[in-house]
C-alpha positions as CSV (number, residue, x, y, z in Angstrom):
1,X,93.3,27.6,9.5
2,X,95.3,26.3,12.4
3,X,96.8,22.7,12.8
4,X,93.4,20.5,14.5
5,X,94.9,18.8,17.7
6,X,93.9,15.6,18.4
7,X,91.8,16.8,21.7
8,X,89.8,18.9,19.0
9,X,89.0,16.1,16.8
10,X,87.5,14.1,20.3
11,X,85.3,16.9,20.7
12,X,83.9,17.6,17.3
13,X,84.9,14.8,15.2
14,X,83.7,15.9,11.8
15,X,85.1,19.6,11.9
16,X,87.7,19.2,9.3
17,X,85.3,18.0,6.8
18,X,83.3,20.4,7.1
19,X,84.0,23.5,8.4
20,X,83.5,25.9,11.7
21,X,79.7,25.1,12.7
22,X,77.9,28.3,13.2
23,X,75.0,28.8,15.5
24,X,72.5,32.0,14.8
25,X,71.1,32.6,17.8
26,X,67.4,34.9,17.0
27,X,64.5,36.0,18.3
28,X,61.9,38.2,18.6
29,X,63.1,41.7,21.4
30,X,63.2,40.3,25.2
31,X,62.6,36.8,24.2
32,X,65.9,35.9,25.8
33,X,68.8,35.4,23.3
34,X,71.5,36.9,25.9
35,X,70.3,35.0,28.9
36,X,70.9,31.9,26.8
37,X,74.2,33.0,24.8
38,X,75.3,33.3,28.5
39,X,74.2,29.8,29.9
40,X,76.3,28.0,26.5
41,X,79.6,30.3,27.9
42,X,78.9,29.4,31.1
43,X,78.2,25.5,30.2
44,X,81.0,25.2,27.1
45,X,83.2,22.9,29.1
46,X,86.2,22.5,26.8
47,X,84.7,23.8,23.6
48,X,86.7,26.8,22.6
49,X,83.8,29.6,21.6
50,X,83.4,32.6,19.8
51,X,80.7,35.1,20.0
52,X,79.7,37.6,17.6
53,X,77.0,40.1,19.2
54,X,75.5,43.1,18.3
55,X,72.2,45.2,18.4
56,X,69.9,47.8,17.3
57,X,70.7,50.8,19.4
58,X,73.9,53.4,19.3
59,X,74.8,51.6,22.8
60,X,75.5,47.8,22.9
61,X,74.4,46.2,26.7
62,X,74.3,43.3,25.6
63,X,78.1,42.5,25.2
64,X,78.7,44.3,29.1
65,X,76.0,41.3,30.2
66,X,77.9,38.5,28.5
67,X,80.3,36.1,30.7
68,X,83.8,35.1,29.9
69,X,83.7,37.5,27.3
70,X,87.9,39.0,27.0
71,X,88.8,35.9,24.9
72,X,85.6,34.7,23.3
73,X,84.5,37.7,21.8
74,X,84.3,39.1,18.8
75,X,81.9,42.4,18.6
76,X,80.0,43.5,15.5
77,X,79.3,47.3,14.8
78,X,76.0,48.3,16.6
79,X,72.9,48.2,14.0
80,X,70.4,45.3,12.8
81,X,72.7,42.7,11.9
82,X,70.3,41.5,9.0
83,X,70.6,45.3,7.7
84,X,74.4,45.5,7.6
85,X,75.4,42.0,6.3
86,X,78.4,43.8,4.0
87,X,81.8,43.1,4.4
88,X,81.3,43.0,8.5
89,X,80.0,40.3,9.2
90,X,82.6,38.5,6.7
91,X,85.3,40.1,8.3
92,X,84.3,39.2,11.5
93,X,84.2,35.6,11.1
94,X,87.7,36.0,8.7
95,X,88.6,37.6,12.2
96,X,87.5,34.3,14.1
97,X,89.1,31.6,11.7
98,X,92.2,33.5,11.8
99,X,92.6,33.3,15.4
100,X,96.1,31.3,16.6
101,X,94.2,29.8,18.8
102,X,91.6,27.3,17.2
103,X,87.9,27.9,17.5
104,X,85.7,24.9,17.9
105,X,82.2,26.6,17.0
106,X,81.0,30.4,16.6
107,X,77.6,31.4,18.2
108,X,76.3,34.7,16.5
109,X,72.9,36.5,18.4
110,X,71.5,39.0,16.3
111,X,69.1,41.7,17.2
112,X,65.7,41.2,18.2
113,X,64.7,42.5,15.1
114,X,66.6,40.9,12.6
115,X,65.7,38.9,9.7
116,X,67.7,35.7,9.9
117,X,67.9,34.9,5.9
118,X,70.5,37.4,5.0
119,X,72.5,35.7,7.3
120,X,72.2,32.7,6.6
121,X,72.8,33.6,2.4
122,X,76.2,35.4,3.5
123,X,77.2,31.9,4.9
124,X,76.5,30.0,1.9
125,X,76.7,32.5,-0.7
126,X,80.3,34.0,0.0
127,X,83.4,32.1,0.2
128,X,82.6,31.2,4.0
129,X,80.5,28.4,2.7
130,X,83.6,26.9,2.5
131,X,85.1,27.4,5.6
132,X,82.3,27.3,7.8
133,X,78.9,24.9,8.0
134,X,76.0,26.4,9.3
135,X,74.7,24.0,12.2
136,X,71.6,25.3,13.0
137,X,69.4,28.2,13.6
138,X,67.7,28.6,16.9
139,X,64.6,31.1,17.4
140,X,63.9,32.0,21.1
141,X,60.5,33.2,21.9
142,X,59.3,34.7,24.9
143,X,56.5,32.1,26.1
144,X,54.7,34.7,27.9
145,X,55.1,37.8,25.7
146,X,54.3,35.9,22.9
147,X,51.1,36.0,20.6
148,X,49.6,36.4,17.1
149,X,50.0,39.8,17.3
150,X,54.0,39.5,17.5
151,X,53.5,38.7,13.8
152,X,52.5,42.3,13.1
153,X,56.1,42.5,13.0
154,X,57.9,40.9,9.8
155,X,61.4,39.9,11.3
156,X,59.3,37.8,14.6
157,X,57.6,35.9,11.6
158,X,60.6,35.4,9.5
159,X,62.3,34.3,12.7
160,X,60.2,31.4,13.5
161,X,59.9,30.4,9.7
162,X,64.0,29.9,9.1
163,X,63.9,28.3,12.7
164,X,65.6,25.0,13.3
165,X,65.0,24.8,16.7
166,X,62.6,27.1,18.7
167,X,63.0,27.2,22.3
168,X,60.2,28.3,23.9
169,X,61.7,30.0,27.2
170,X,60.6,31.4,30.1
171,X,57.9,28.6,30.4
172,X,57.5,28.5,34.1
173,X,55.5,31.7,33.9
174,X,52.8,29.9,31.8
175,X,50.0,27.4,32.2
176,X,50.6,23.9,30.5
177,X,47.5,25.2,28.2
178,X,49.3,27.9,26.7
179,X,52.0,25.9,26.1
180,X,50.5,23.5,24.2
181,X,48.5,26.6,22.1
182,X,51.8,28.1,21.4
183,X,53.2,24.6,20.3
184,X,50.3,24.2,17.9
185,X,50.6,27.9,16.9
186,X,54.4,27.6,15.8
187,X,53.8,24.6,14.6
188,X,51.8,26.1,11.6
189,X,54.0,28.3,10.9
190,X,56.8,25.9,10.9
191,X,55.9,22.2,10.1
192,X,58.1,19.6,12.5
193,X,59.7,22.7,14.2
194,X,61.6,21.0,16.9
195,X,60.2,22.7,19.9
196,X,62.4,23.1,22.9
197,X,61.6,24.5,26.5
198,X,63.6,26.7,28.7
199,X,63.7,28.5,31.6
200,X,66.2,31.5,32.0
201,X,67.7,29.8,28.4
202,X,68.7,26.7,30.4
203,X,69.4,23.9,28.2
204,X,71.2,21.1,27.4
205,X,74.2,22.0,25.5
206,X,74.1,18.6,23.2
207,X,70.4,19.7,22.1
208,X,71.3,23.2,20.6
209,X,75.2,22.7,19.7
210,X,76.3,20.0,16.7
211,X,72.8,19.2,15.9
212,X,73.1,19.5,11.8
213,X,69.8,21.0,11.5
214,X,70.2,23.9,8.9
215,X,68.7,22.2,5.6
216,X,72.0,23.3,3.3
217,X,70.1,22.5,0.6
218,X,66.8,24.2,0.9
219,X,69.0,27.3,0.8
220,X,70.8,26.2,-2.1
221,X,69.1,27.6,-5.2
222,X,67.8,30.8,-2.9
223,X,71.7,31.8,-2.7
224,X,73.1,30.3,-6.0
225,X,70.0,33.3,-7.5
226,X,71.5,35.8,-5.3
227,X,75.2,35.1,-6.5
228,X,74.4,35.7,-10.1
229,X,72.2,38.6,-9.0
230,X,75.4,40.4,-7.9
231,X,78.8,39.9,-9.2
232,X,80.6,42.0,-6.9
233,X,80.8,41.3,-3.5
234,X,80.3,45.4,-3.1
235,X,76.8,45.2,-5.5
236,X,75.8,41.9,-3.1
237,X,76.3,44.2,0.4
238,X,74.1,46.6,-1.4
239,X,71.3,44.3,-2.6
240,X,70.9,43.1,1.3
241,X,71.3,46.4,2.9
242,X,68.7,48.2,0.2
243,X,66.4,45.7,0.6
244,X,66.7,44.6,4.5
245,X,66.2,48.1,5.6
246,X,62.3,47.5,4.4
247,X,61.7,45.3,7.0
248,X,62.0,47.7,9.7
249,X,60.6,50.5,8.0
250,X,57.4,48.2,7.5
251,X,57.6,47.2,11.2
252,X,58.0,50.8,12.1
253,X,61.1,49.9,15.0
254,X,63.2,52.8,16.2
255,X,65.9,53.0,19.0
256,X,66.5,55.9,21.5
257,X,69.4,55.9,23.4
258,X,70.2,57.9,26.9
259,X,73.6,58.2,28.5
260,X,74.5,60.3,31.0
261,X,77.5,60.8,33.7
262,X,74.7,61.4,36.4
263,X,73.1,59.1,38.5
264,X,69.4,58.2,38.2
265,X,66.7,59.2,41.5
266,X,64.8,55.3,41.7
267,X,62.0,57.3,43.1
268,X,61.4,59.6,39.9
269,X,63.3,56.2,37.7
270,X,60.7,53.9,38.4
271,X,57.8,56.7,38.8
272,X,58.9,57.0,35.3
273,X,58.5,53.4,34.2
274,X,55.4,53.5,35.8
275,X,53.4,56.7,35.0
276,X,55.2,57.9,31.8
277,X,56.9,55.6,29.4
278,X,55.7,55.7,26.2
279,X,53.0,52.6,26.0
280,X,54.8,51.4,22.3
281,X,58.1,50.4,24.0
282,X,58.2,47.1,23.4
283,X,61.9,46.3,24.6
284,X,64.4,47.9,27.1
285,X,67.8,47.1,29.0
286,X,70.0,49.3,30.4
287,X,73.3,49.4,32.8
288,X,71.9,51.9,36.0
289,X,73.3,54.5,38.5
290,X,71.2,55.1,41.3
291,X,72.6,57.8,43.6
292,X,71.7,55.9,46.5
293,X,73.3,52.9,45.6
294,X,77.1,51.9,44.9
295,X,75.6,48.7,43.1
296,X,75.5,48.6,39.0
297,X,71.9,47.5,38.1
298,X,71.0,46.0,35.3
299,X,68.1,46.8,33.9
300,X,65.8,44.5,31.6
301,X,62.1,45.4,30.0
302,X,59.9,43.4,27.7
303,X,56.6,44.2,27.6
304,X,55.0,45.0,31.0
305,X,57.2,43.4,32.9
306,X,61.0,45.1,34.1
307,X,63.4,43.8,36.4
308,X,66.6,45.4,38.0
309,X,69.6,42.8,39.1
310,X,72.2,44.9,41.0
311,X,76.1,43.4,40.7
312,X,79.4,44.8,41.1
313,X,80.7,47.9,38.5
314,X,82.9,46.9,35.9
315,X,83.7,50.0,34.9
316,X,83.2,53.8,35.4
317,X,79.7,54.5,37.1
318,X,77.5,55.9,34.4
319,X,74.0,55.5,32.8
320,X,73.4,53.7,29.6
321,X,69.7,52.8,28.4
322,X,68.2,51.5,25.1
323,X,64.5,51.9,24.4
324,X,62.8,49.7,21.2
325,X,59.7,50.4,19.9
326,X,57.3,52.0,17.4
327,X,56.9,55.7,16.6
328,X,58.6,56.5,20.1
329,X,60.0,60.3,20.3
330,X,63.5,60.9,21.1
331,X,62.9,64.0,22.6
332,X,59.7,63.0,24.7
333,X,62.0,59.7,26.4
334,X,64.9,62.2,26.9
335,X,62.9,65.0,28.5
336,X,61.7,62.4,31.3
337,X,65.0,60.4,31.7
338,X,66.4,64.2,32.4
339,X,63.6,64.8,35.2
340,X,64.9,62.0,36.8
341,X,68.7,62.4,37.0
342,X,70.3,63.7,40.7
C-alpha cells in the first residue's frame, strides 16, 4: 500500500491501524442506493473515494447515473453481487488498494437483490480482512414502497437483518404515522437498528462514513466455519455462488433487458407504461431516446410510481432499459418495447 501522507492521517486518523474502511451500501430494488452513492461523491470533500457498483441486468445504468465517476470508479461484472463473490470482488478491491494514488474509504452498492452476508464473509474471511475494515453496512429502504410484504422476498429481509444503519429515505412522501410504524416494524426485525431518515439519500456524511458500526466479532465464528469449510479459495467461490443462487430462485427475480439504436415514440412509451407493463415489475431504470427530443432521459420505476429526468447525452443516442421482477416474459416486454420504437 502507498506511503499515508500526513493530510490523510488528519482525515481518517486510525486508517493505518486498521485498514481501508468499507461501506456496503444495500437495499431492497428502487429504495435509493444510487441517489445516495451519488450525494457521498458529490459531498466527499477531500476524501479520496472508490466505488465498486454493479447490478442484476446484462446492462449496468447505474454506473452512467453516478457523478465524478472517471477516477473513483471501479466497475464489477454485471450480475447479483451476493451471487458472484469469487475472485471478482477480491480483485476488485486488490485493484483499489493498489492504486498509486491512495484511497481513503471504498463504498460498494450492490444490487437490489443481493444478500449482504456473503459480502461481508469475503471481507473477513479472505486475506482482505487484513487490509481492509469493514465500517458499516447501510440498508436503504424505500419509505413509501415499503411493507411486510417486501419480506416475501429473502434478500429485502436479510438486508435489514445485517443492517448497521437503515436509512429510511424518501420520507417526505409519508405521514409521520407511517414513519413511526416502519420504525417499530424494522425495529423487530433488527433490535437498536440505528434508524436514519433521508430524502433523495441526503445525509450527513459524518453519520454514514467512519462510524465503526460492523460488529467484527459477531461475524467472527460465522467466517472462521466458512474457512475451514473450504480450503481453496476456488472450493470457497463455489460454496457462495452454489448456495447464493437459491435466494433468487426462491424469490423468483428475473431481468429483461432492451437496447436498441432507435428512438422511443413517448406517446406509445408511456401508453406502454401505462396500459401494458407487466403488473410483477417491481423495479425499472433506463437511459431514453425519444425521437422528439435531443435530451437523454433517465428513466426510474419502483413500484407504481416512474419518473423521466432529461440531461445532456454523454454518449451515442441509444436506448437502454432494465426491467426486475417475478415471472416476467422476455418475449412479451420485447414485443411492446418494439411497438413503440420510431
Amino acid at each position: 500500500m502507498s506511503q499515508i501522507t500526513s493530510s490523510t492521517i488528519e482525515t481518517i486518523a486510525d486508517i493505518p491501524k486498521r485498514g481501508m474502511p468499507i461501506t456496503i451500501i444495500t437495499g431492497f430494488l428502487g429504495s435509493g442506493k444510487t441517489t445516495l452513492l451519488n450525494q457521498i461523491l458529490t459531498n466527499k470533500q477531500d476524501l479520496k473515494i472508490a466505488v465498486l457498483v454493479n447490478e442484476f441486468g446484462d446492462i449496468n445504468i447505474d454506473s452512467q447515473l453516478l457523478v465524478s465517476l472517471d477516477e473513483d470508479m471501479v466497475e464489477l461484472s454485471n450480475g447479483c453481487i451476493c451471487c458472484t463473490i469469487n475472485d471478482s470482488l477480491v480483485d476488485a478491491v486488490y485493484r483499489v488498494l493498489e492504486r498509486e494514488e491512495r484511497i481513503d474509504y471504498l463504498v460498494i452498492e450492490t444490487t437490489g437483490v443481493a444478500d449482504p452476508l456473503p459480502i461481508i464473509l469475503t471481507f473477513l474471511g479472505t486475506e482482505l480482512r487484513d487490509l481492509t475494515s469493514l465500517d458499516s453496512i447501510l440498508t436503504v429502504v424505500d419509505a413509501e414502497a415499503f411493507n411486510r410484504e417486501h419480506f416475501q422476498s429473502e434478500a429485502a429481509l436479510k438486508q435489514l437483518t445485517y443492517g448497521d444503519i437503515i436509512l429510511l429515505n424518501k420520507t417526505d412522501l409519508v405521514s409521520s404515522d407511517k414513519l413511526a410504524e416502519l420504525e417499530a416494524y424494522i425495529n423487530e426485525v433488527k433490535t437498536g437498528a440505528r434508524i436514519l431518515h433521508s430524502n433523495f439519500g441526503q445525509v450527513a456524511l459524518p453519520l454514514i462514513l467512519d462510524v465503526c458500526l460492523t460488529p467484527i466479532q459477531n461475524y467472527a465464528l460465522v467466517s472462521q466455519a466458512d474457512r475451514h469449510g473450504h480450503d481453496h479459495a476456488h472450493d470457497h467461490a463455489d460454496h457462495h455462488h452454489e448456495h447464493h443462487s437459491d435466494h433468487l430462485a426462491n424469490d423468483g427475480f428475473v431481468s429483461v433487458s432492451f437496447q436498441s439504436d432507435r428512438p422511443f415514440d413517448v406517446y406509445k412509451f408511456e401508453n406502454f407504461l401505462n396500459e401494458h407493463m407487466p403488473q410483477n415489475v417491481f423495479r425499472a431504470k433506463g437511459i431514453l431516446w425519444f425521437s422528439d427530443s435531443d435530451m437523454r432521459h433517465v428513466f426510474q420505476l419502483s413500484g407504481p410510481r416512474y419518473n423521466l429526468n432529461a440531461d445532456e447525452w454523454q454518449s451515442p443516442q441509444r436506448n437502454q432499459l432494465v426491467f426486475i421482477g417475478r415471472e416476467l416474459t422476455t418475449s412479451q416486454i420485447y414485443s411492446q418495447l418494439e411497438k413503440c420504437l420510431v
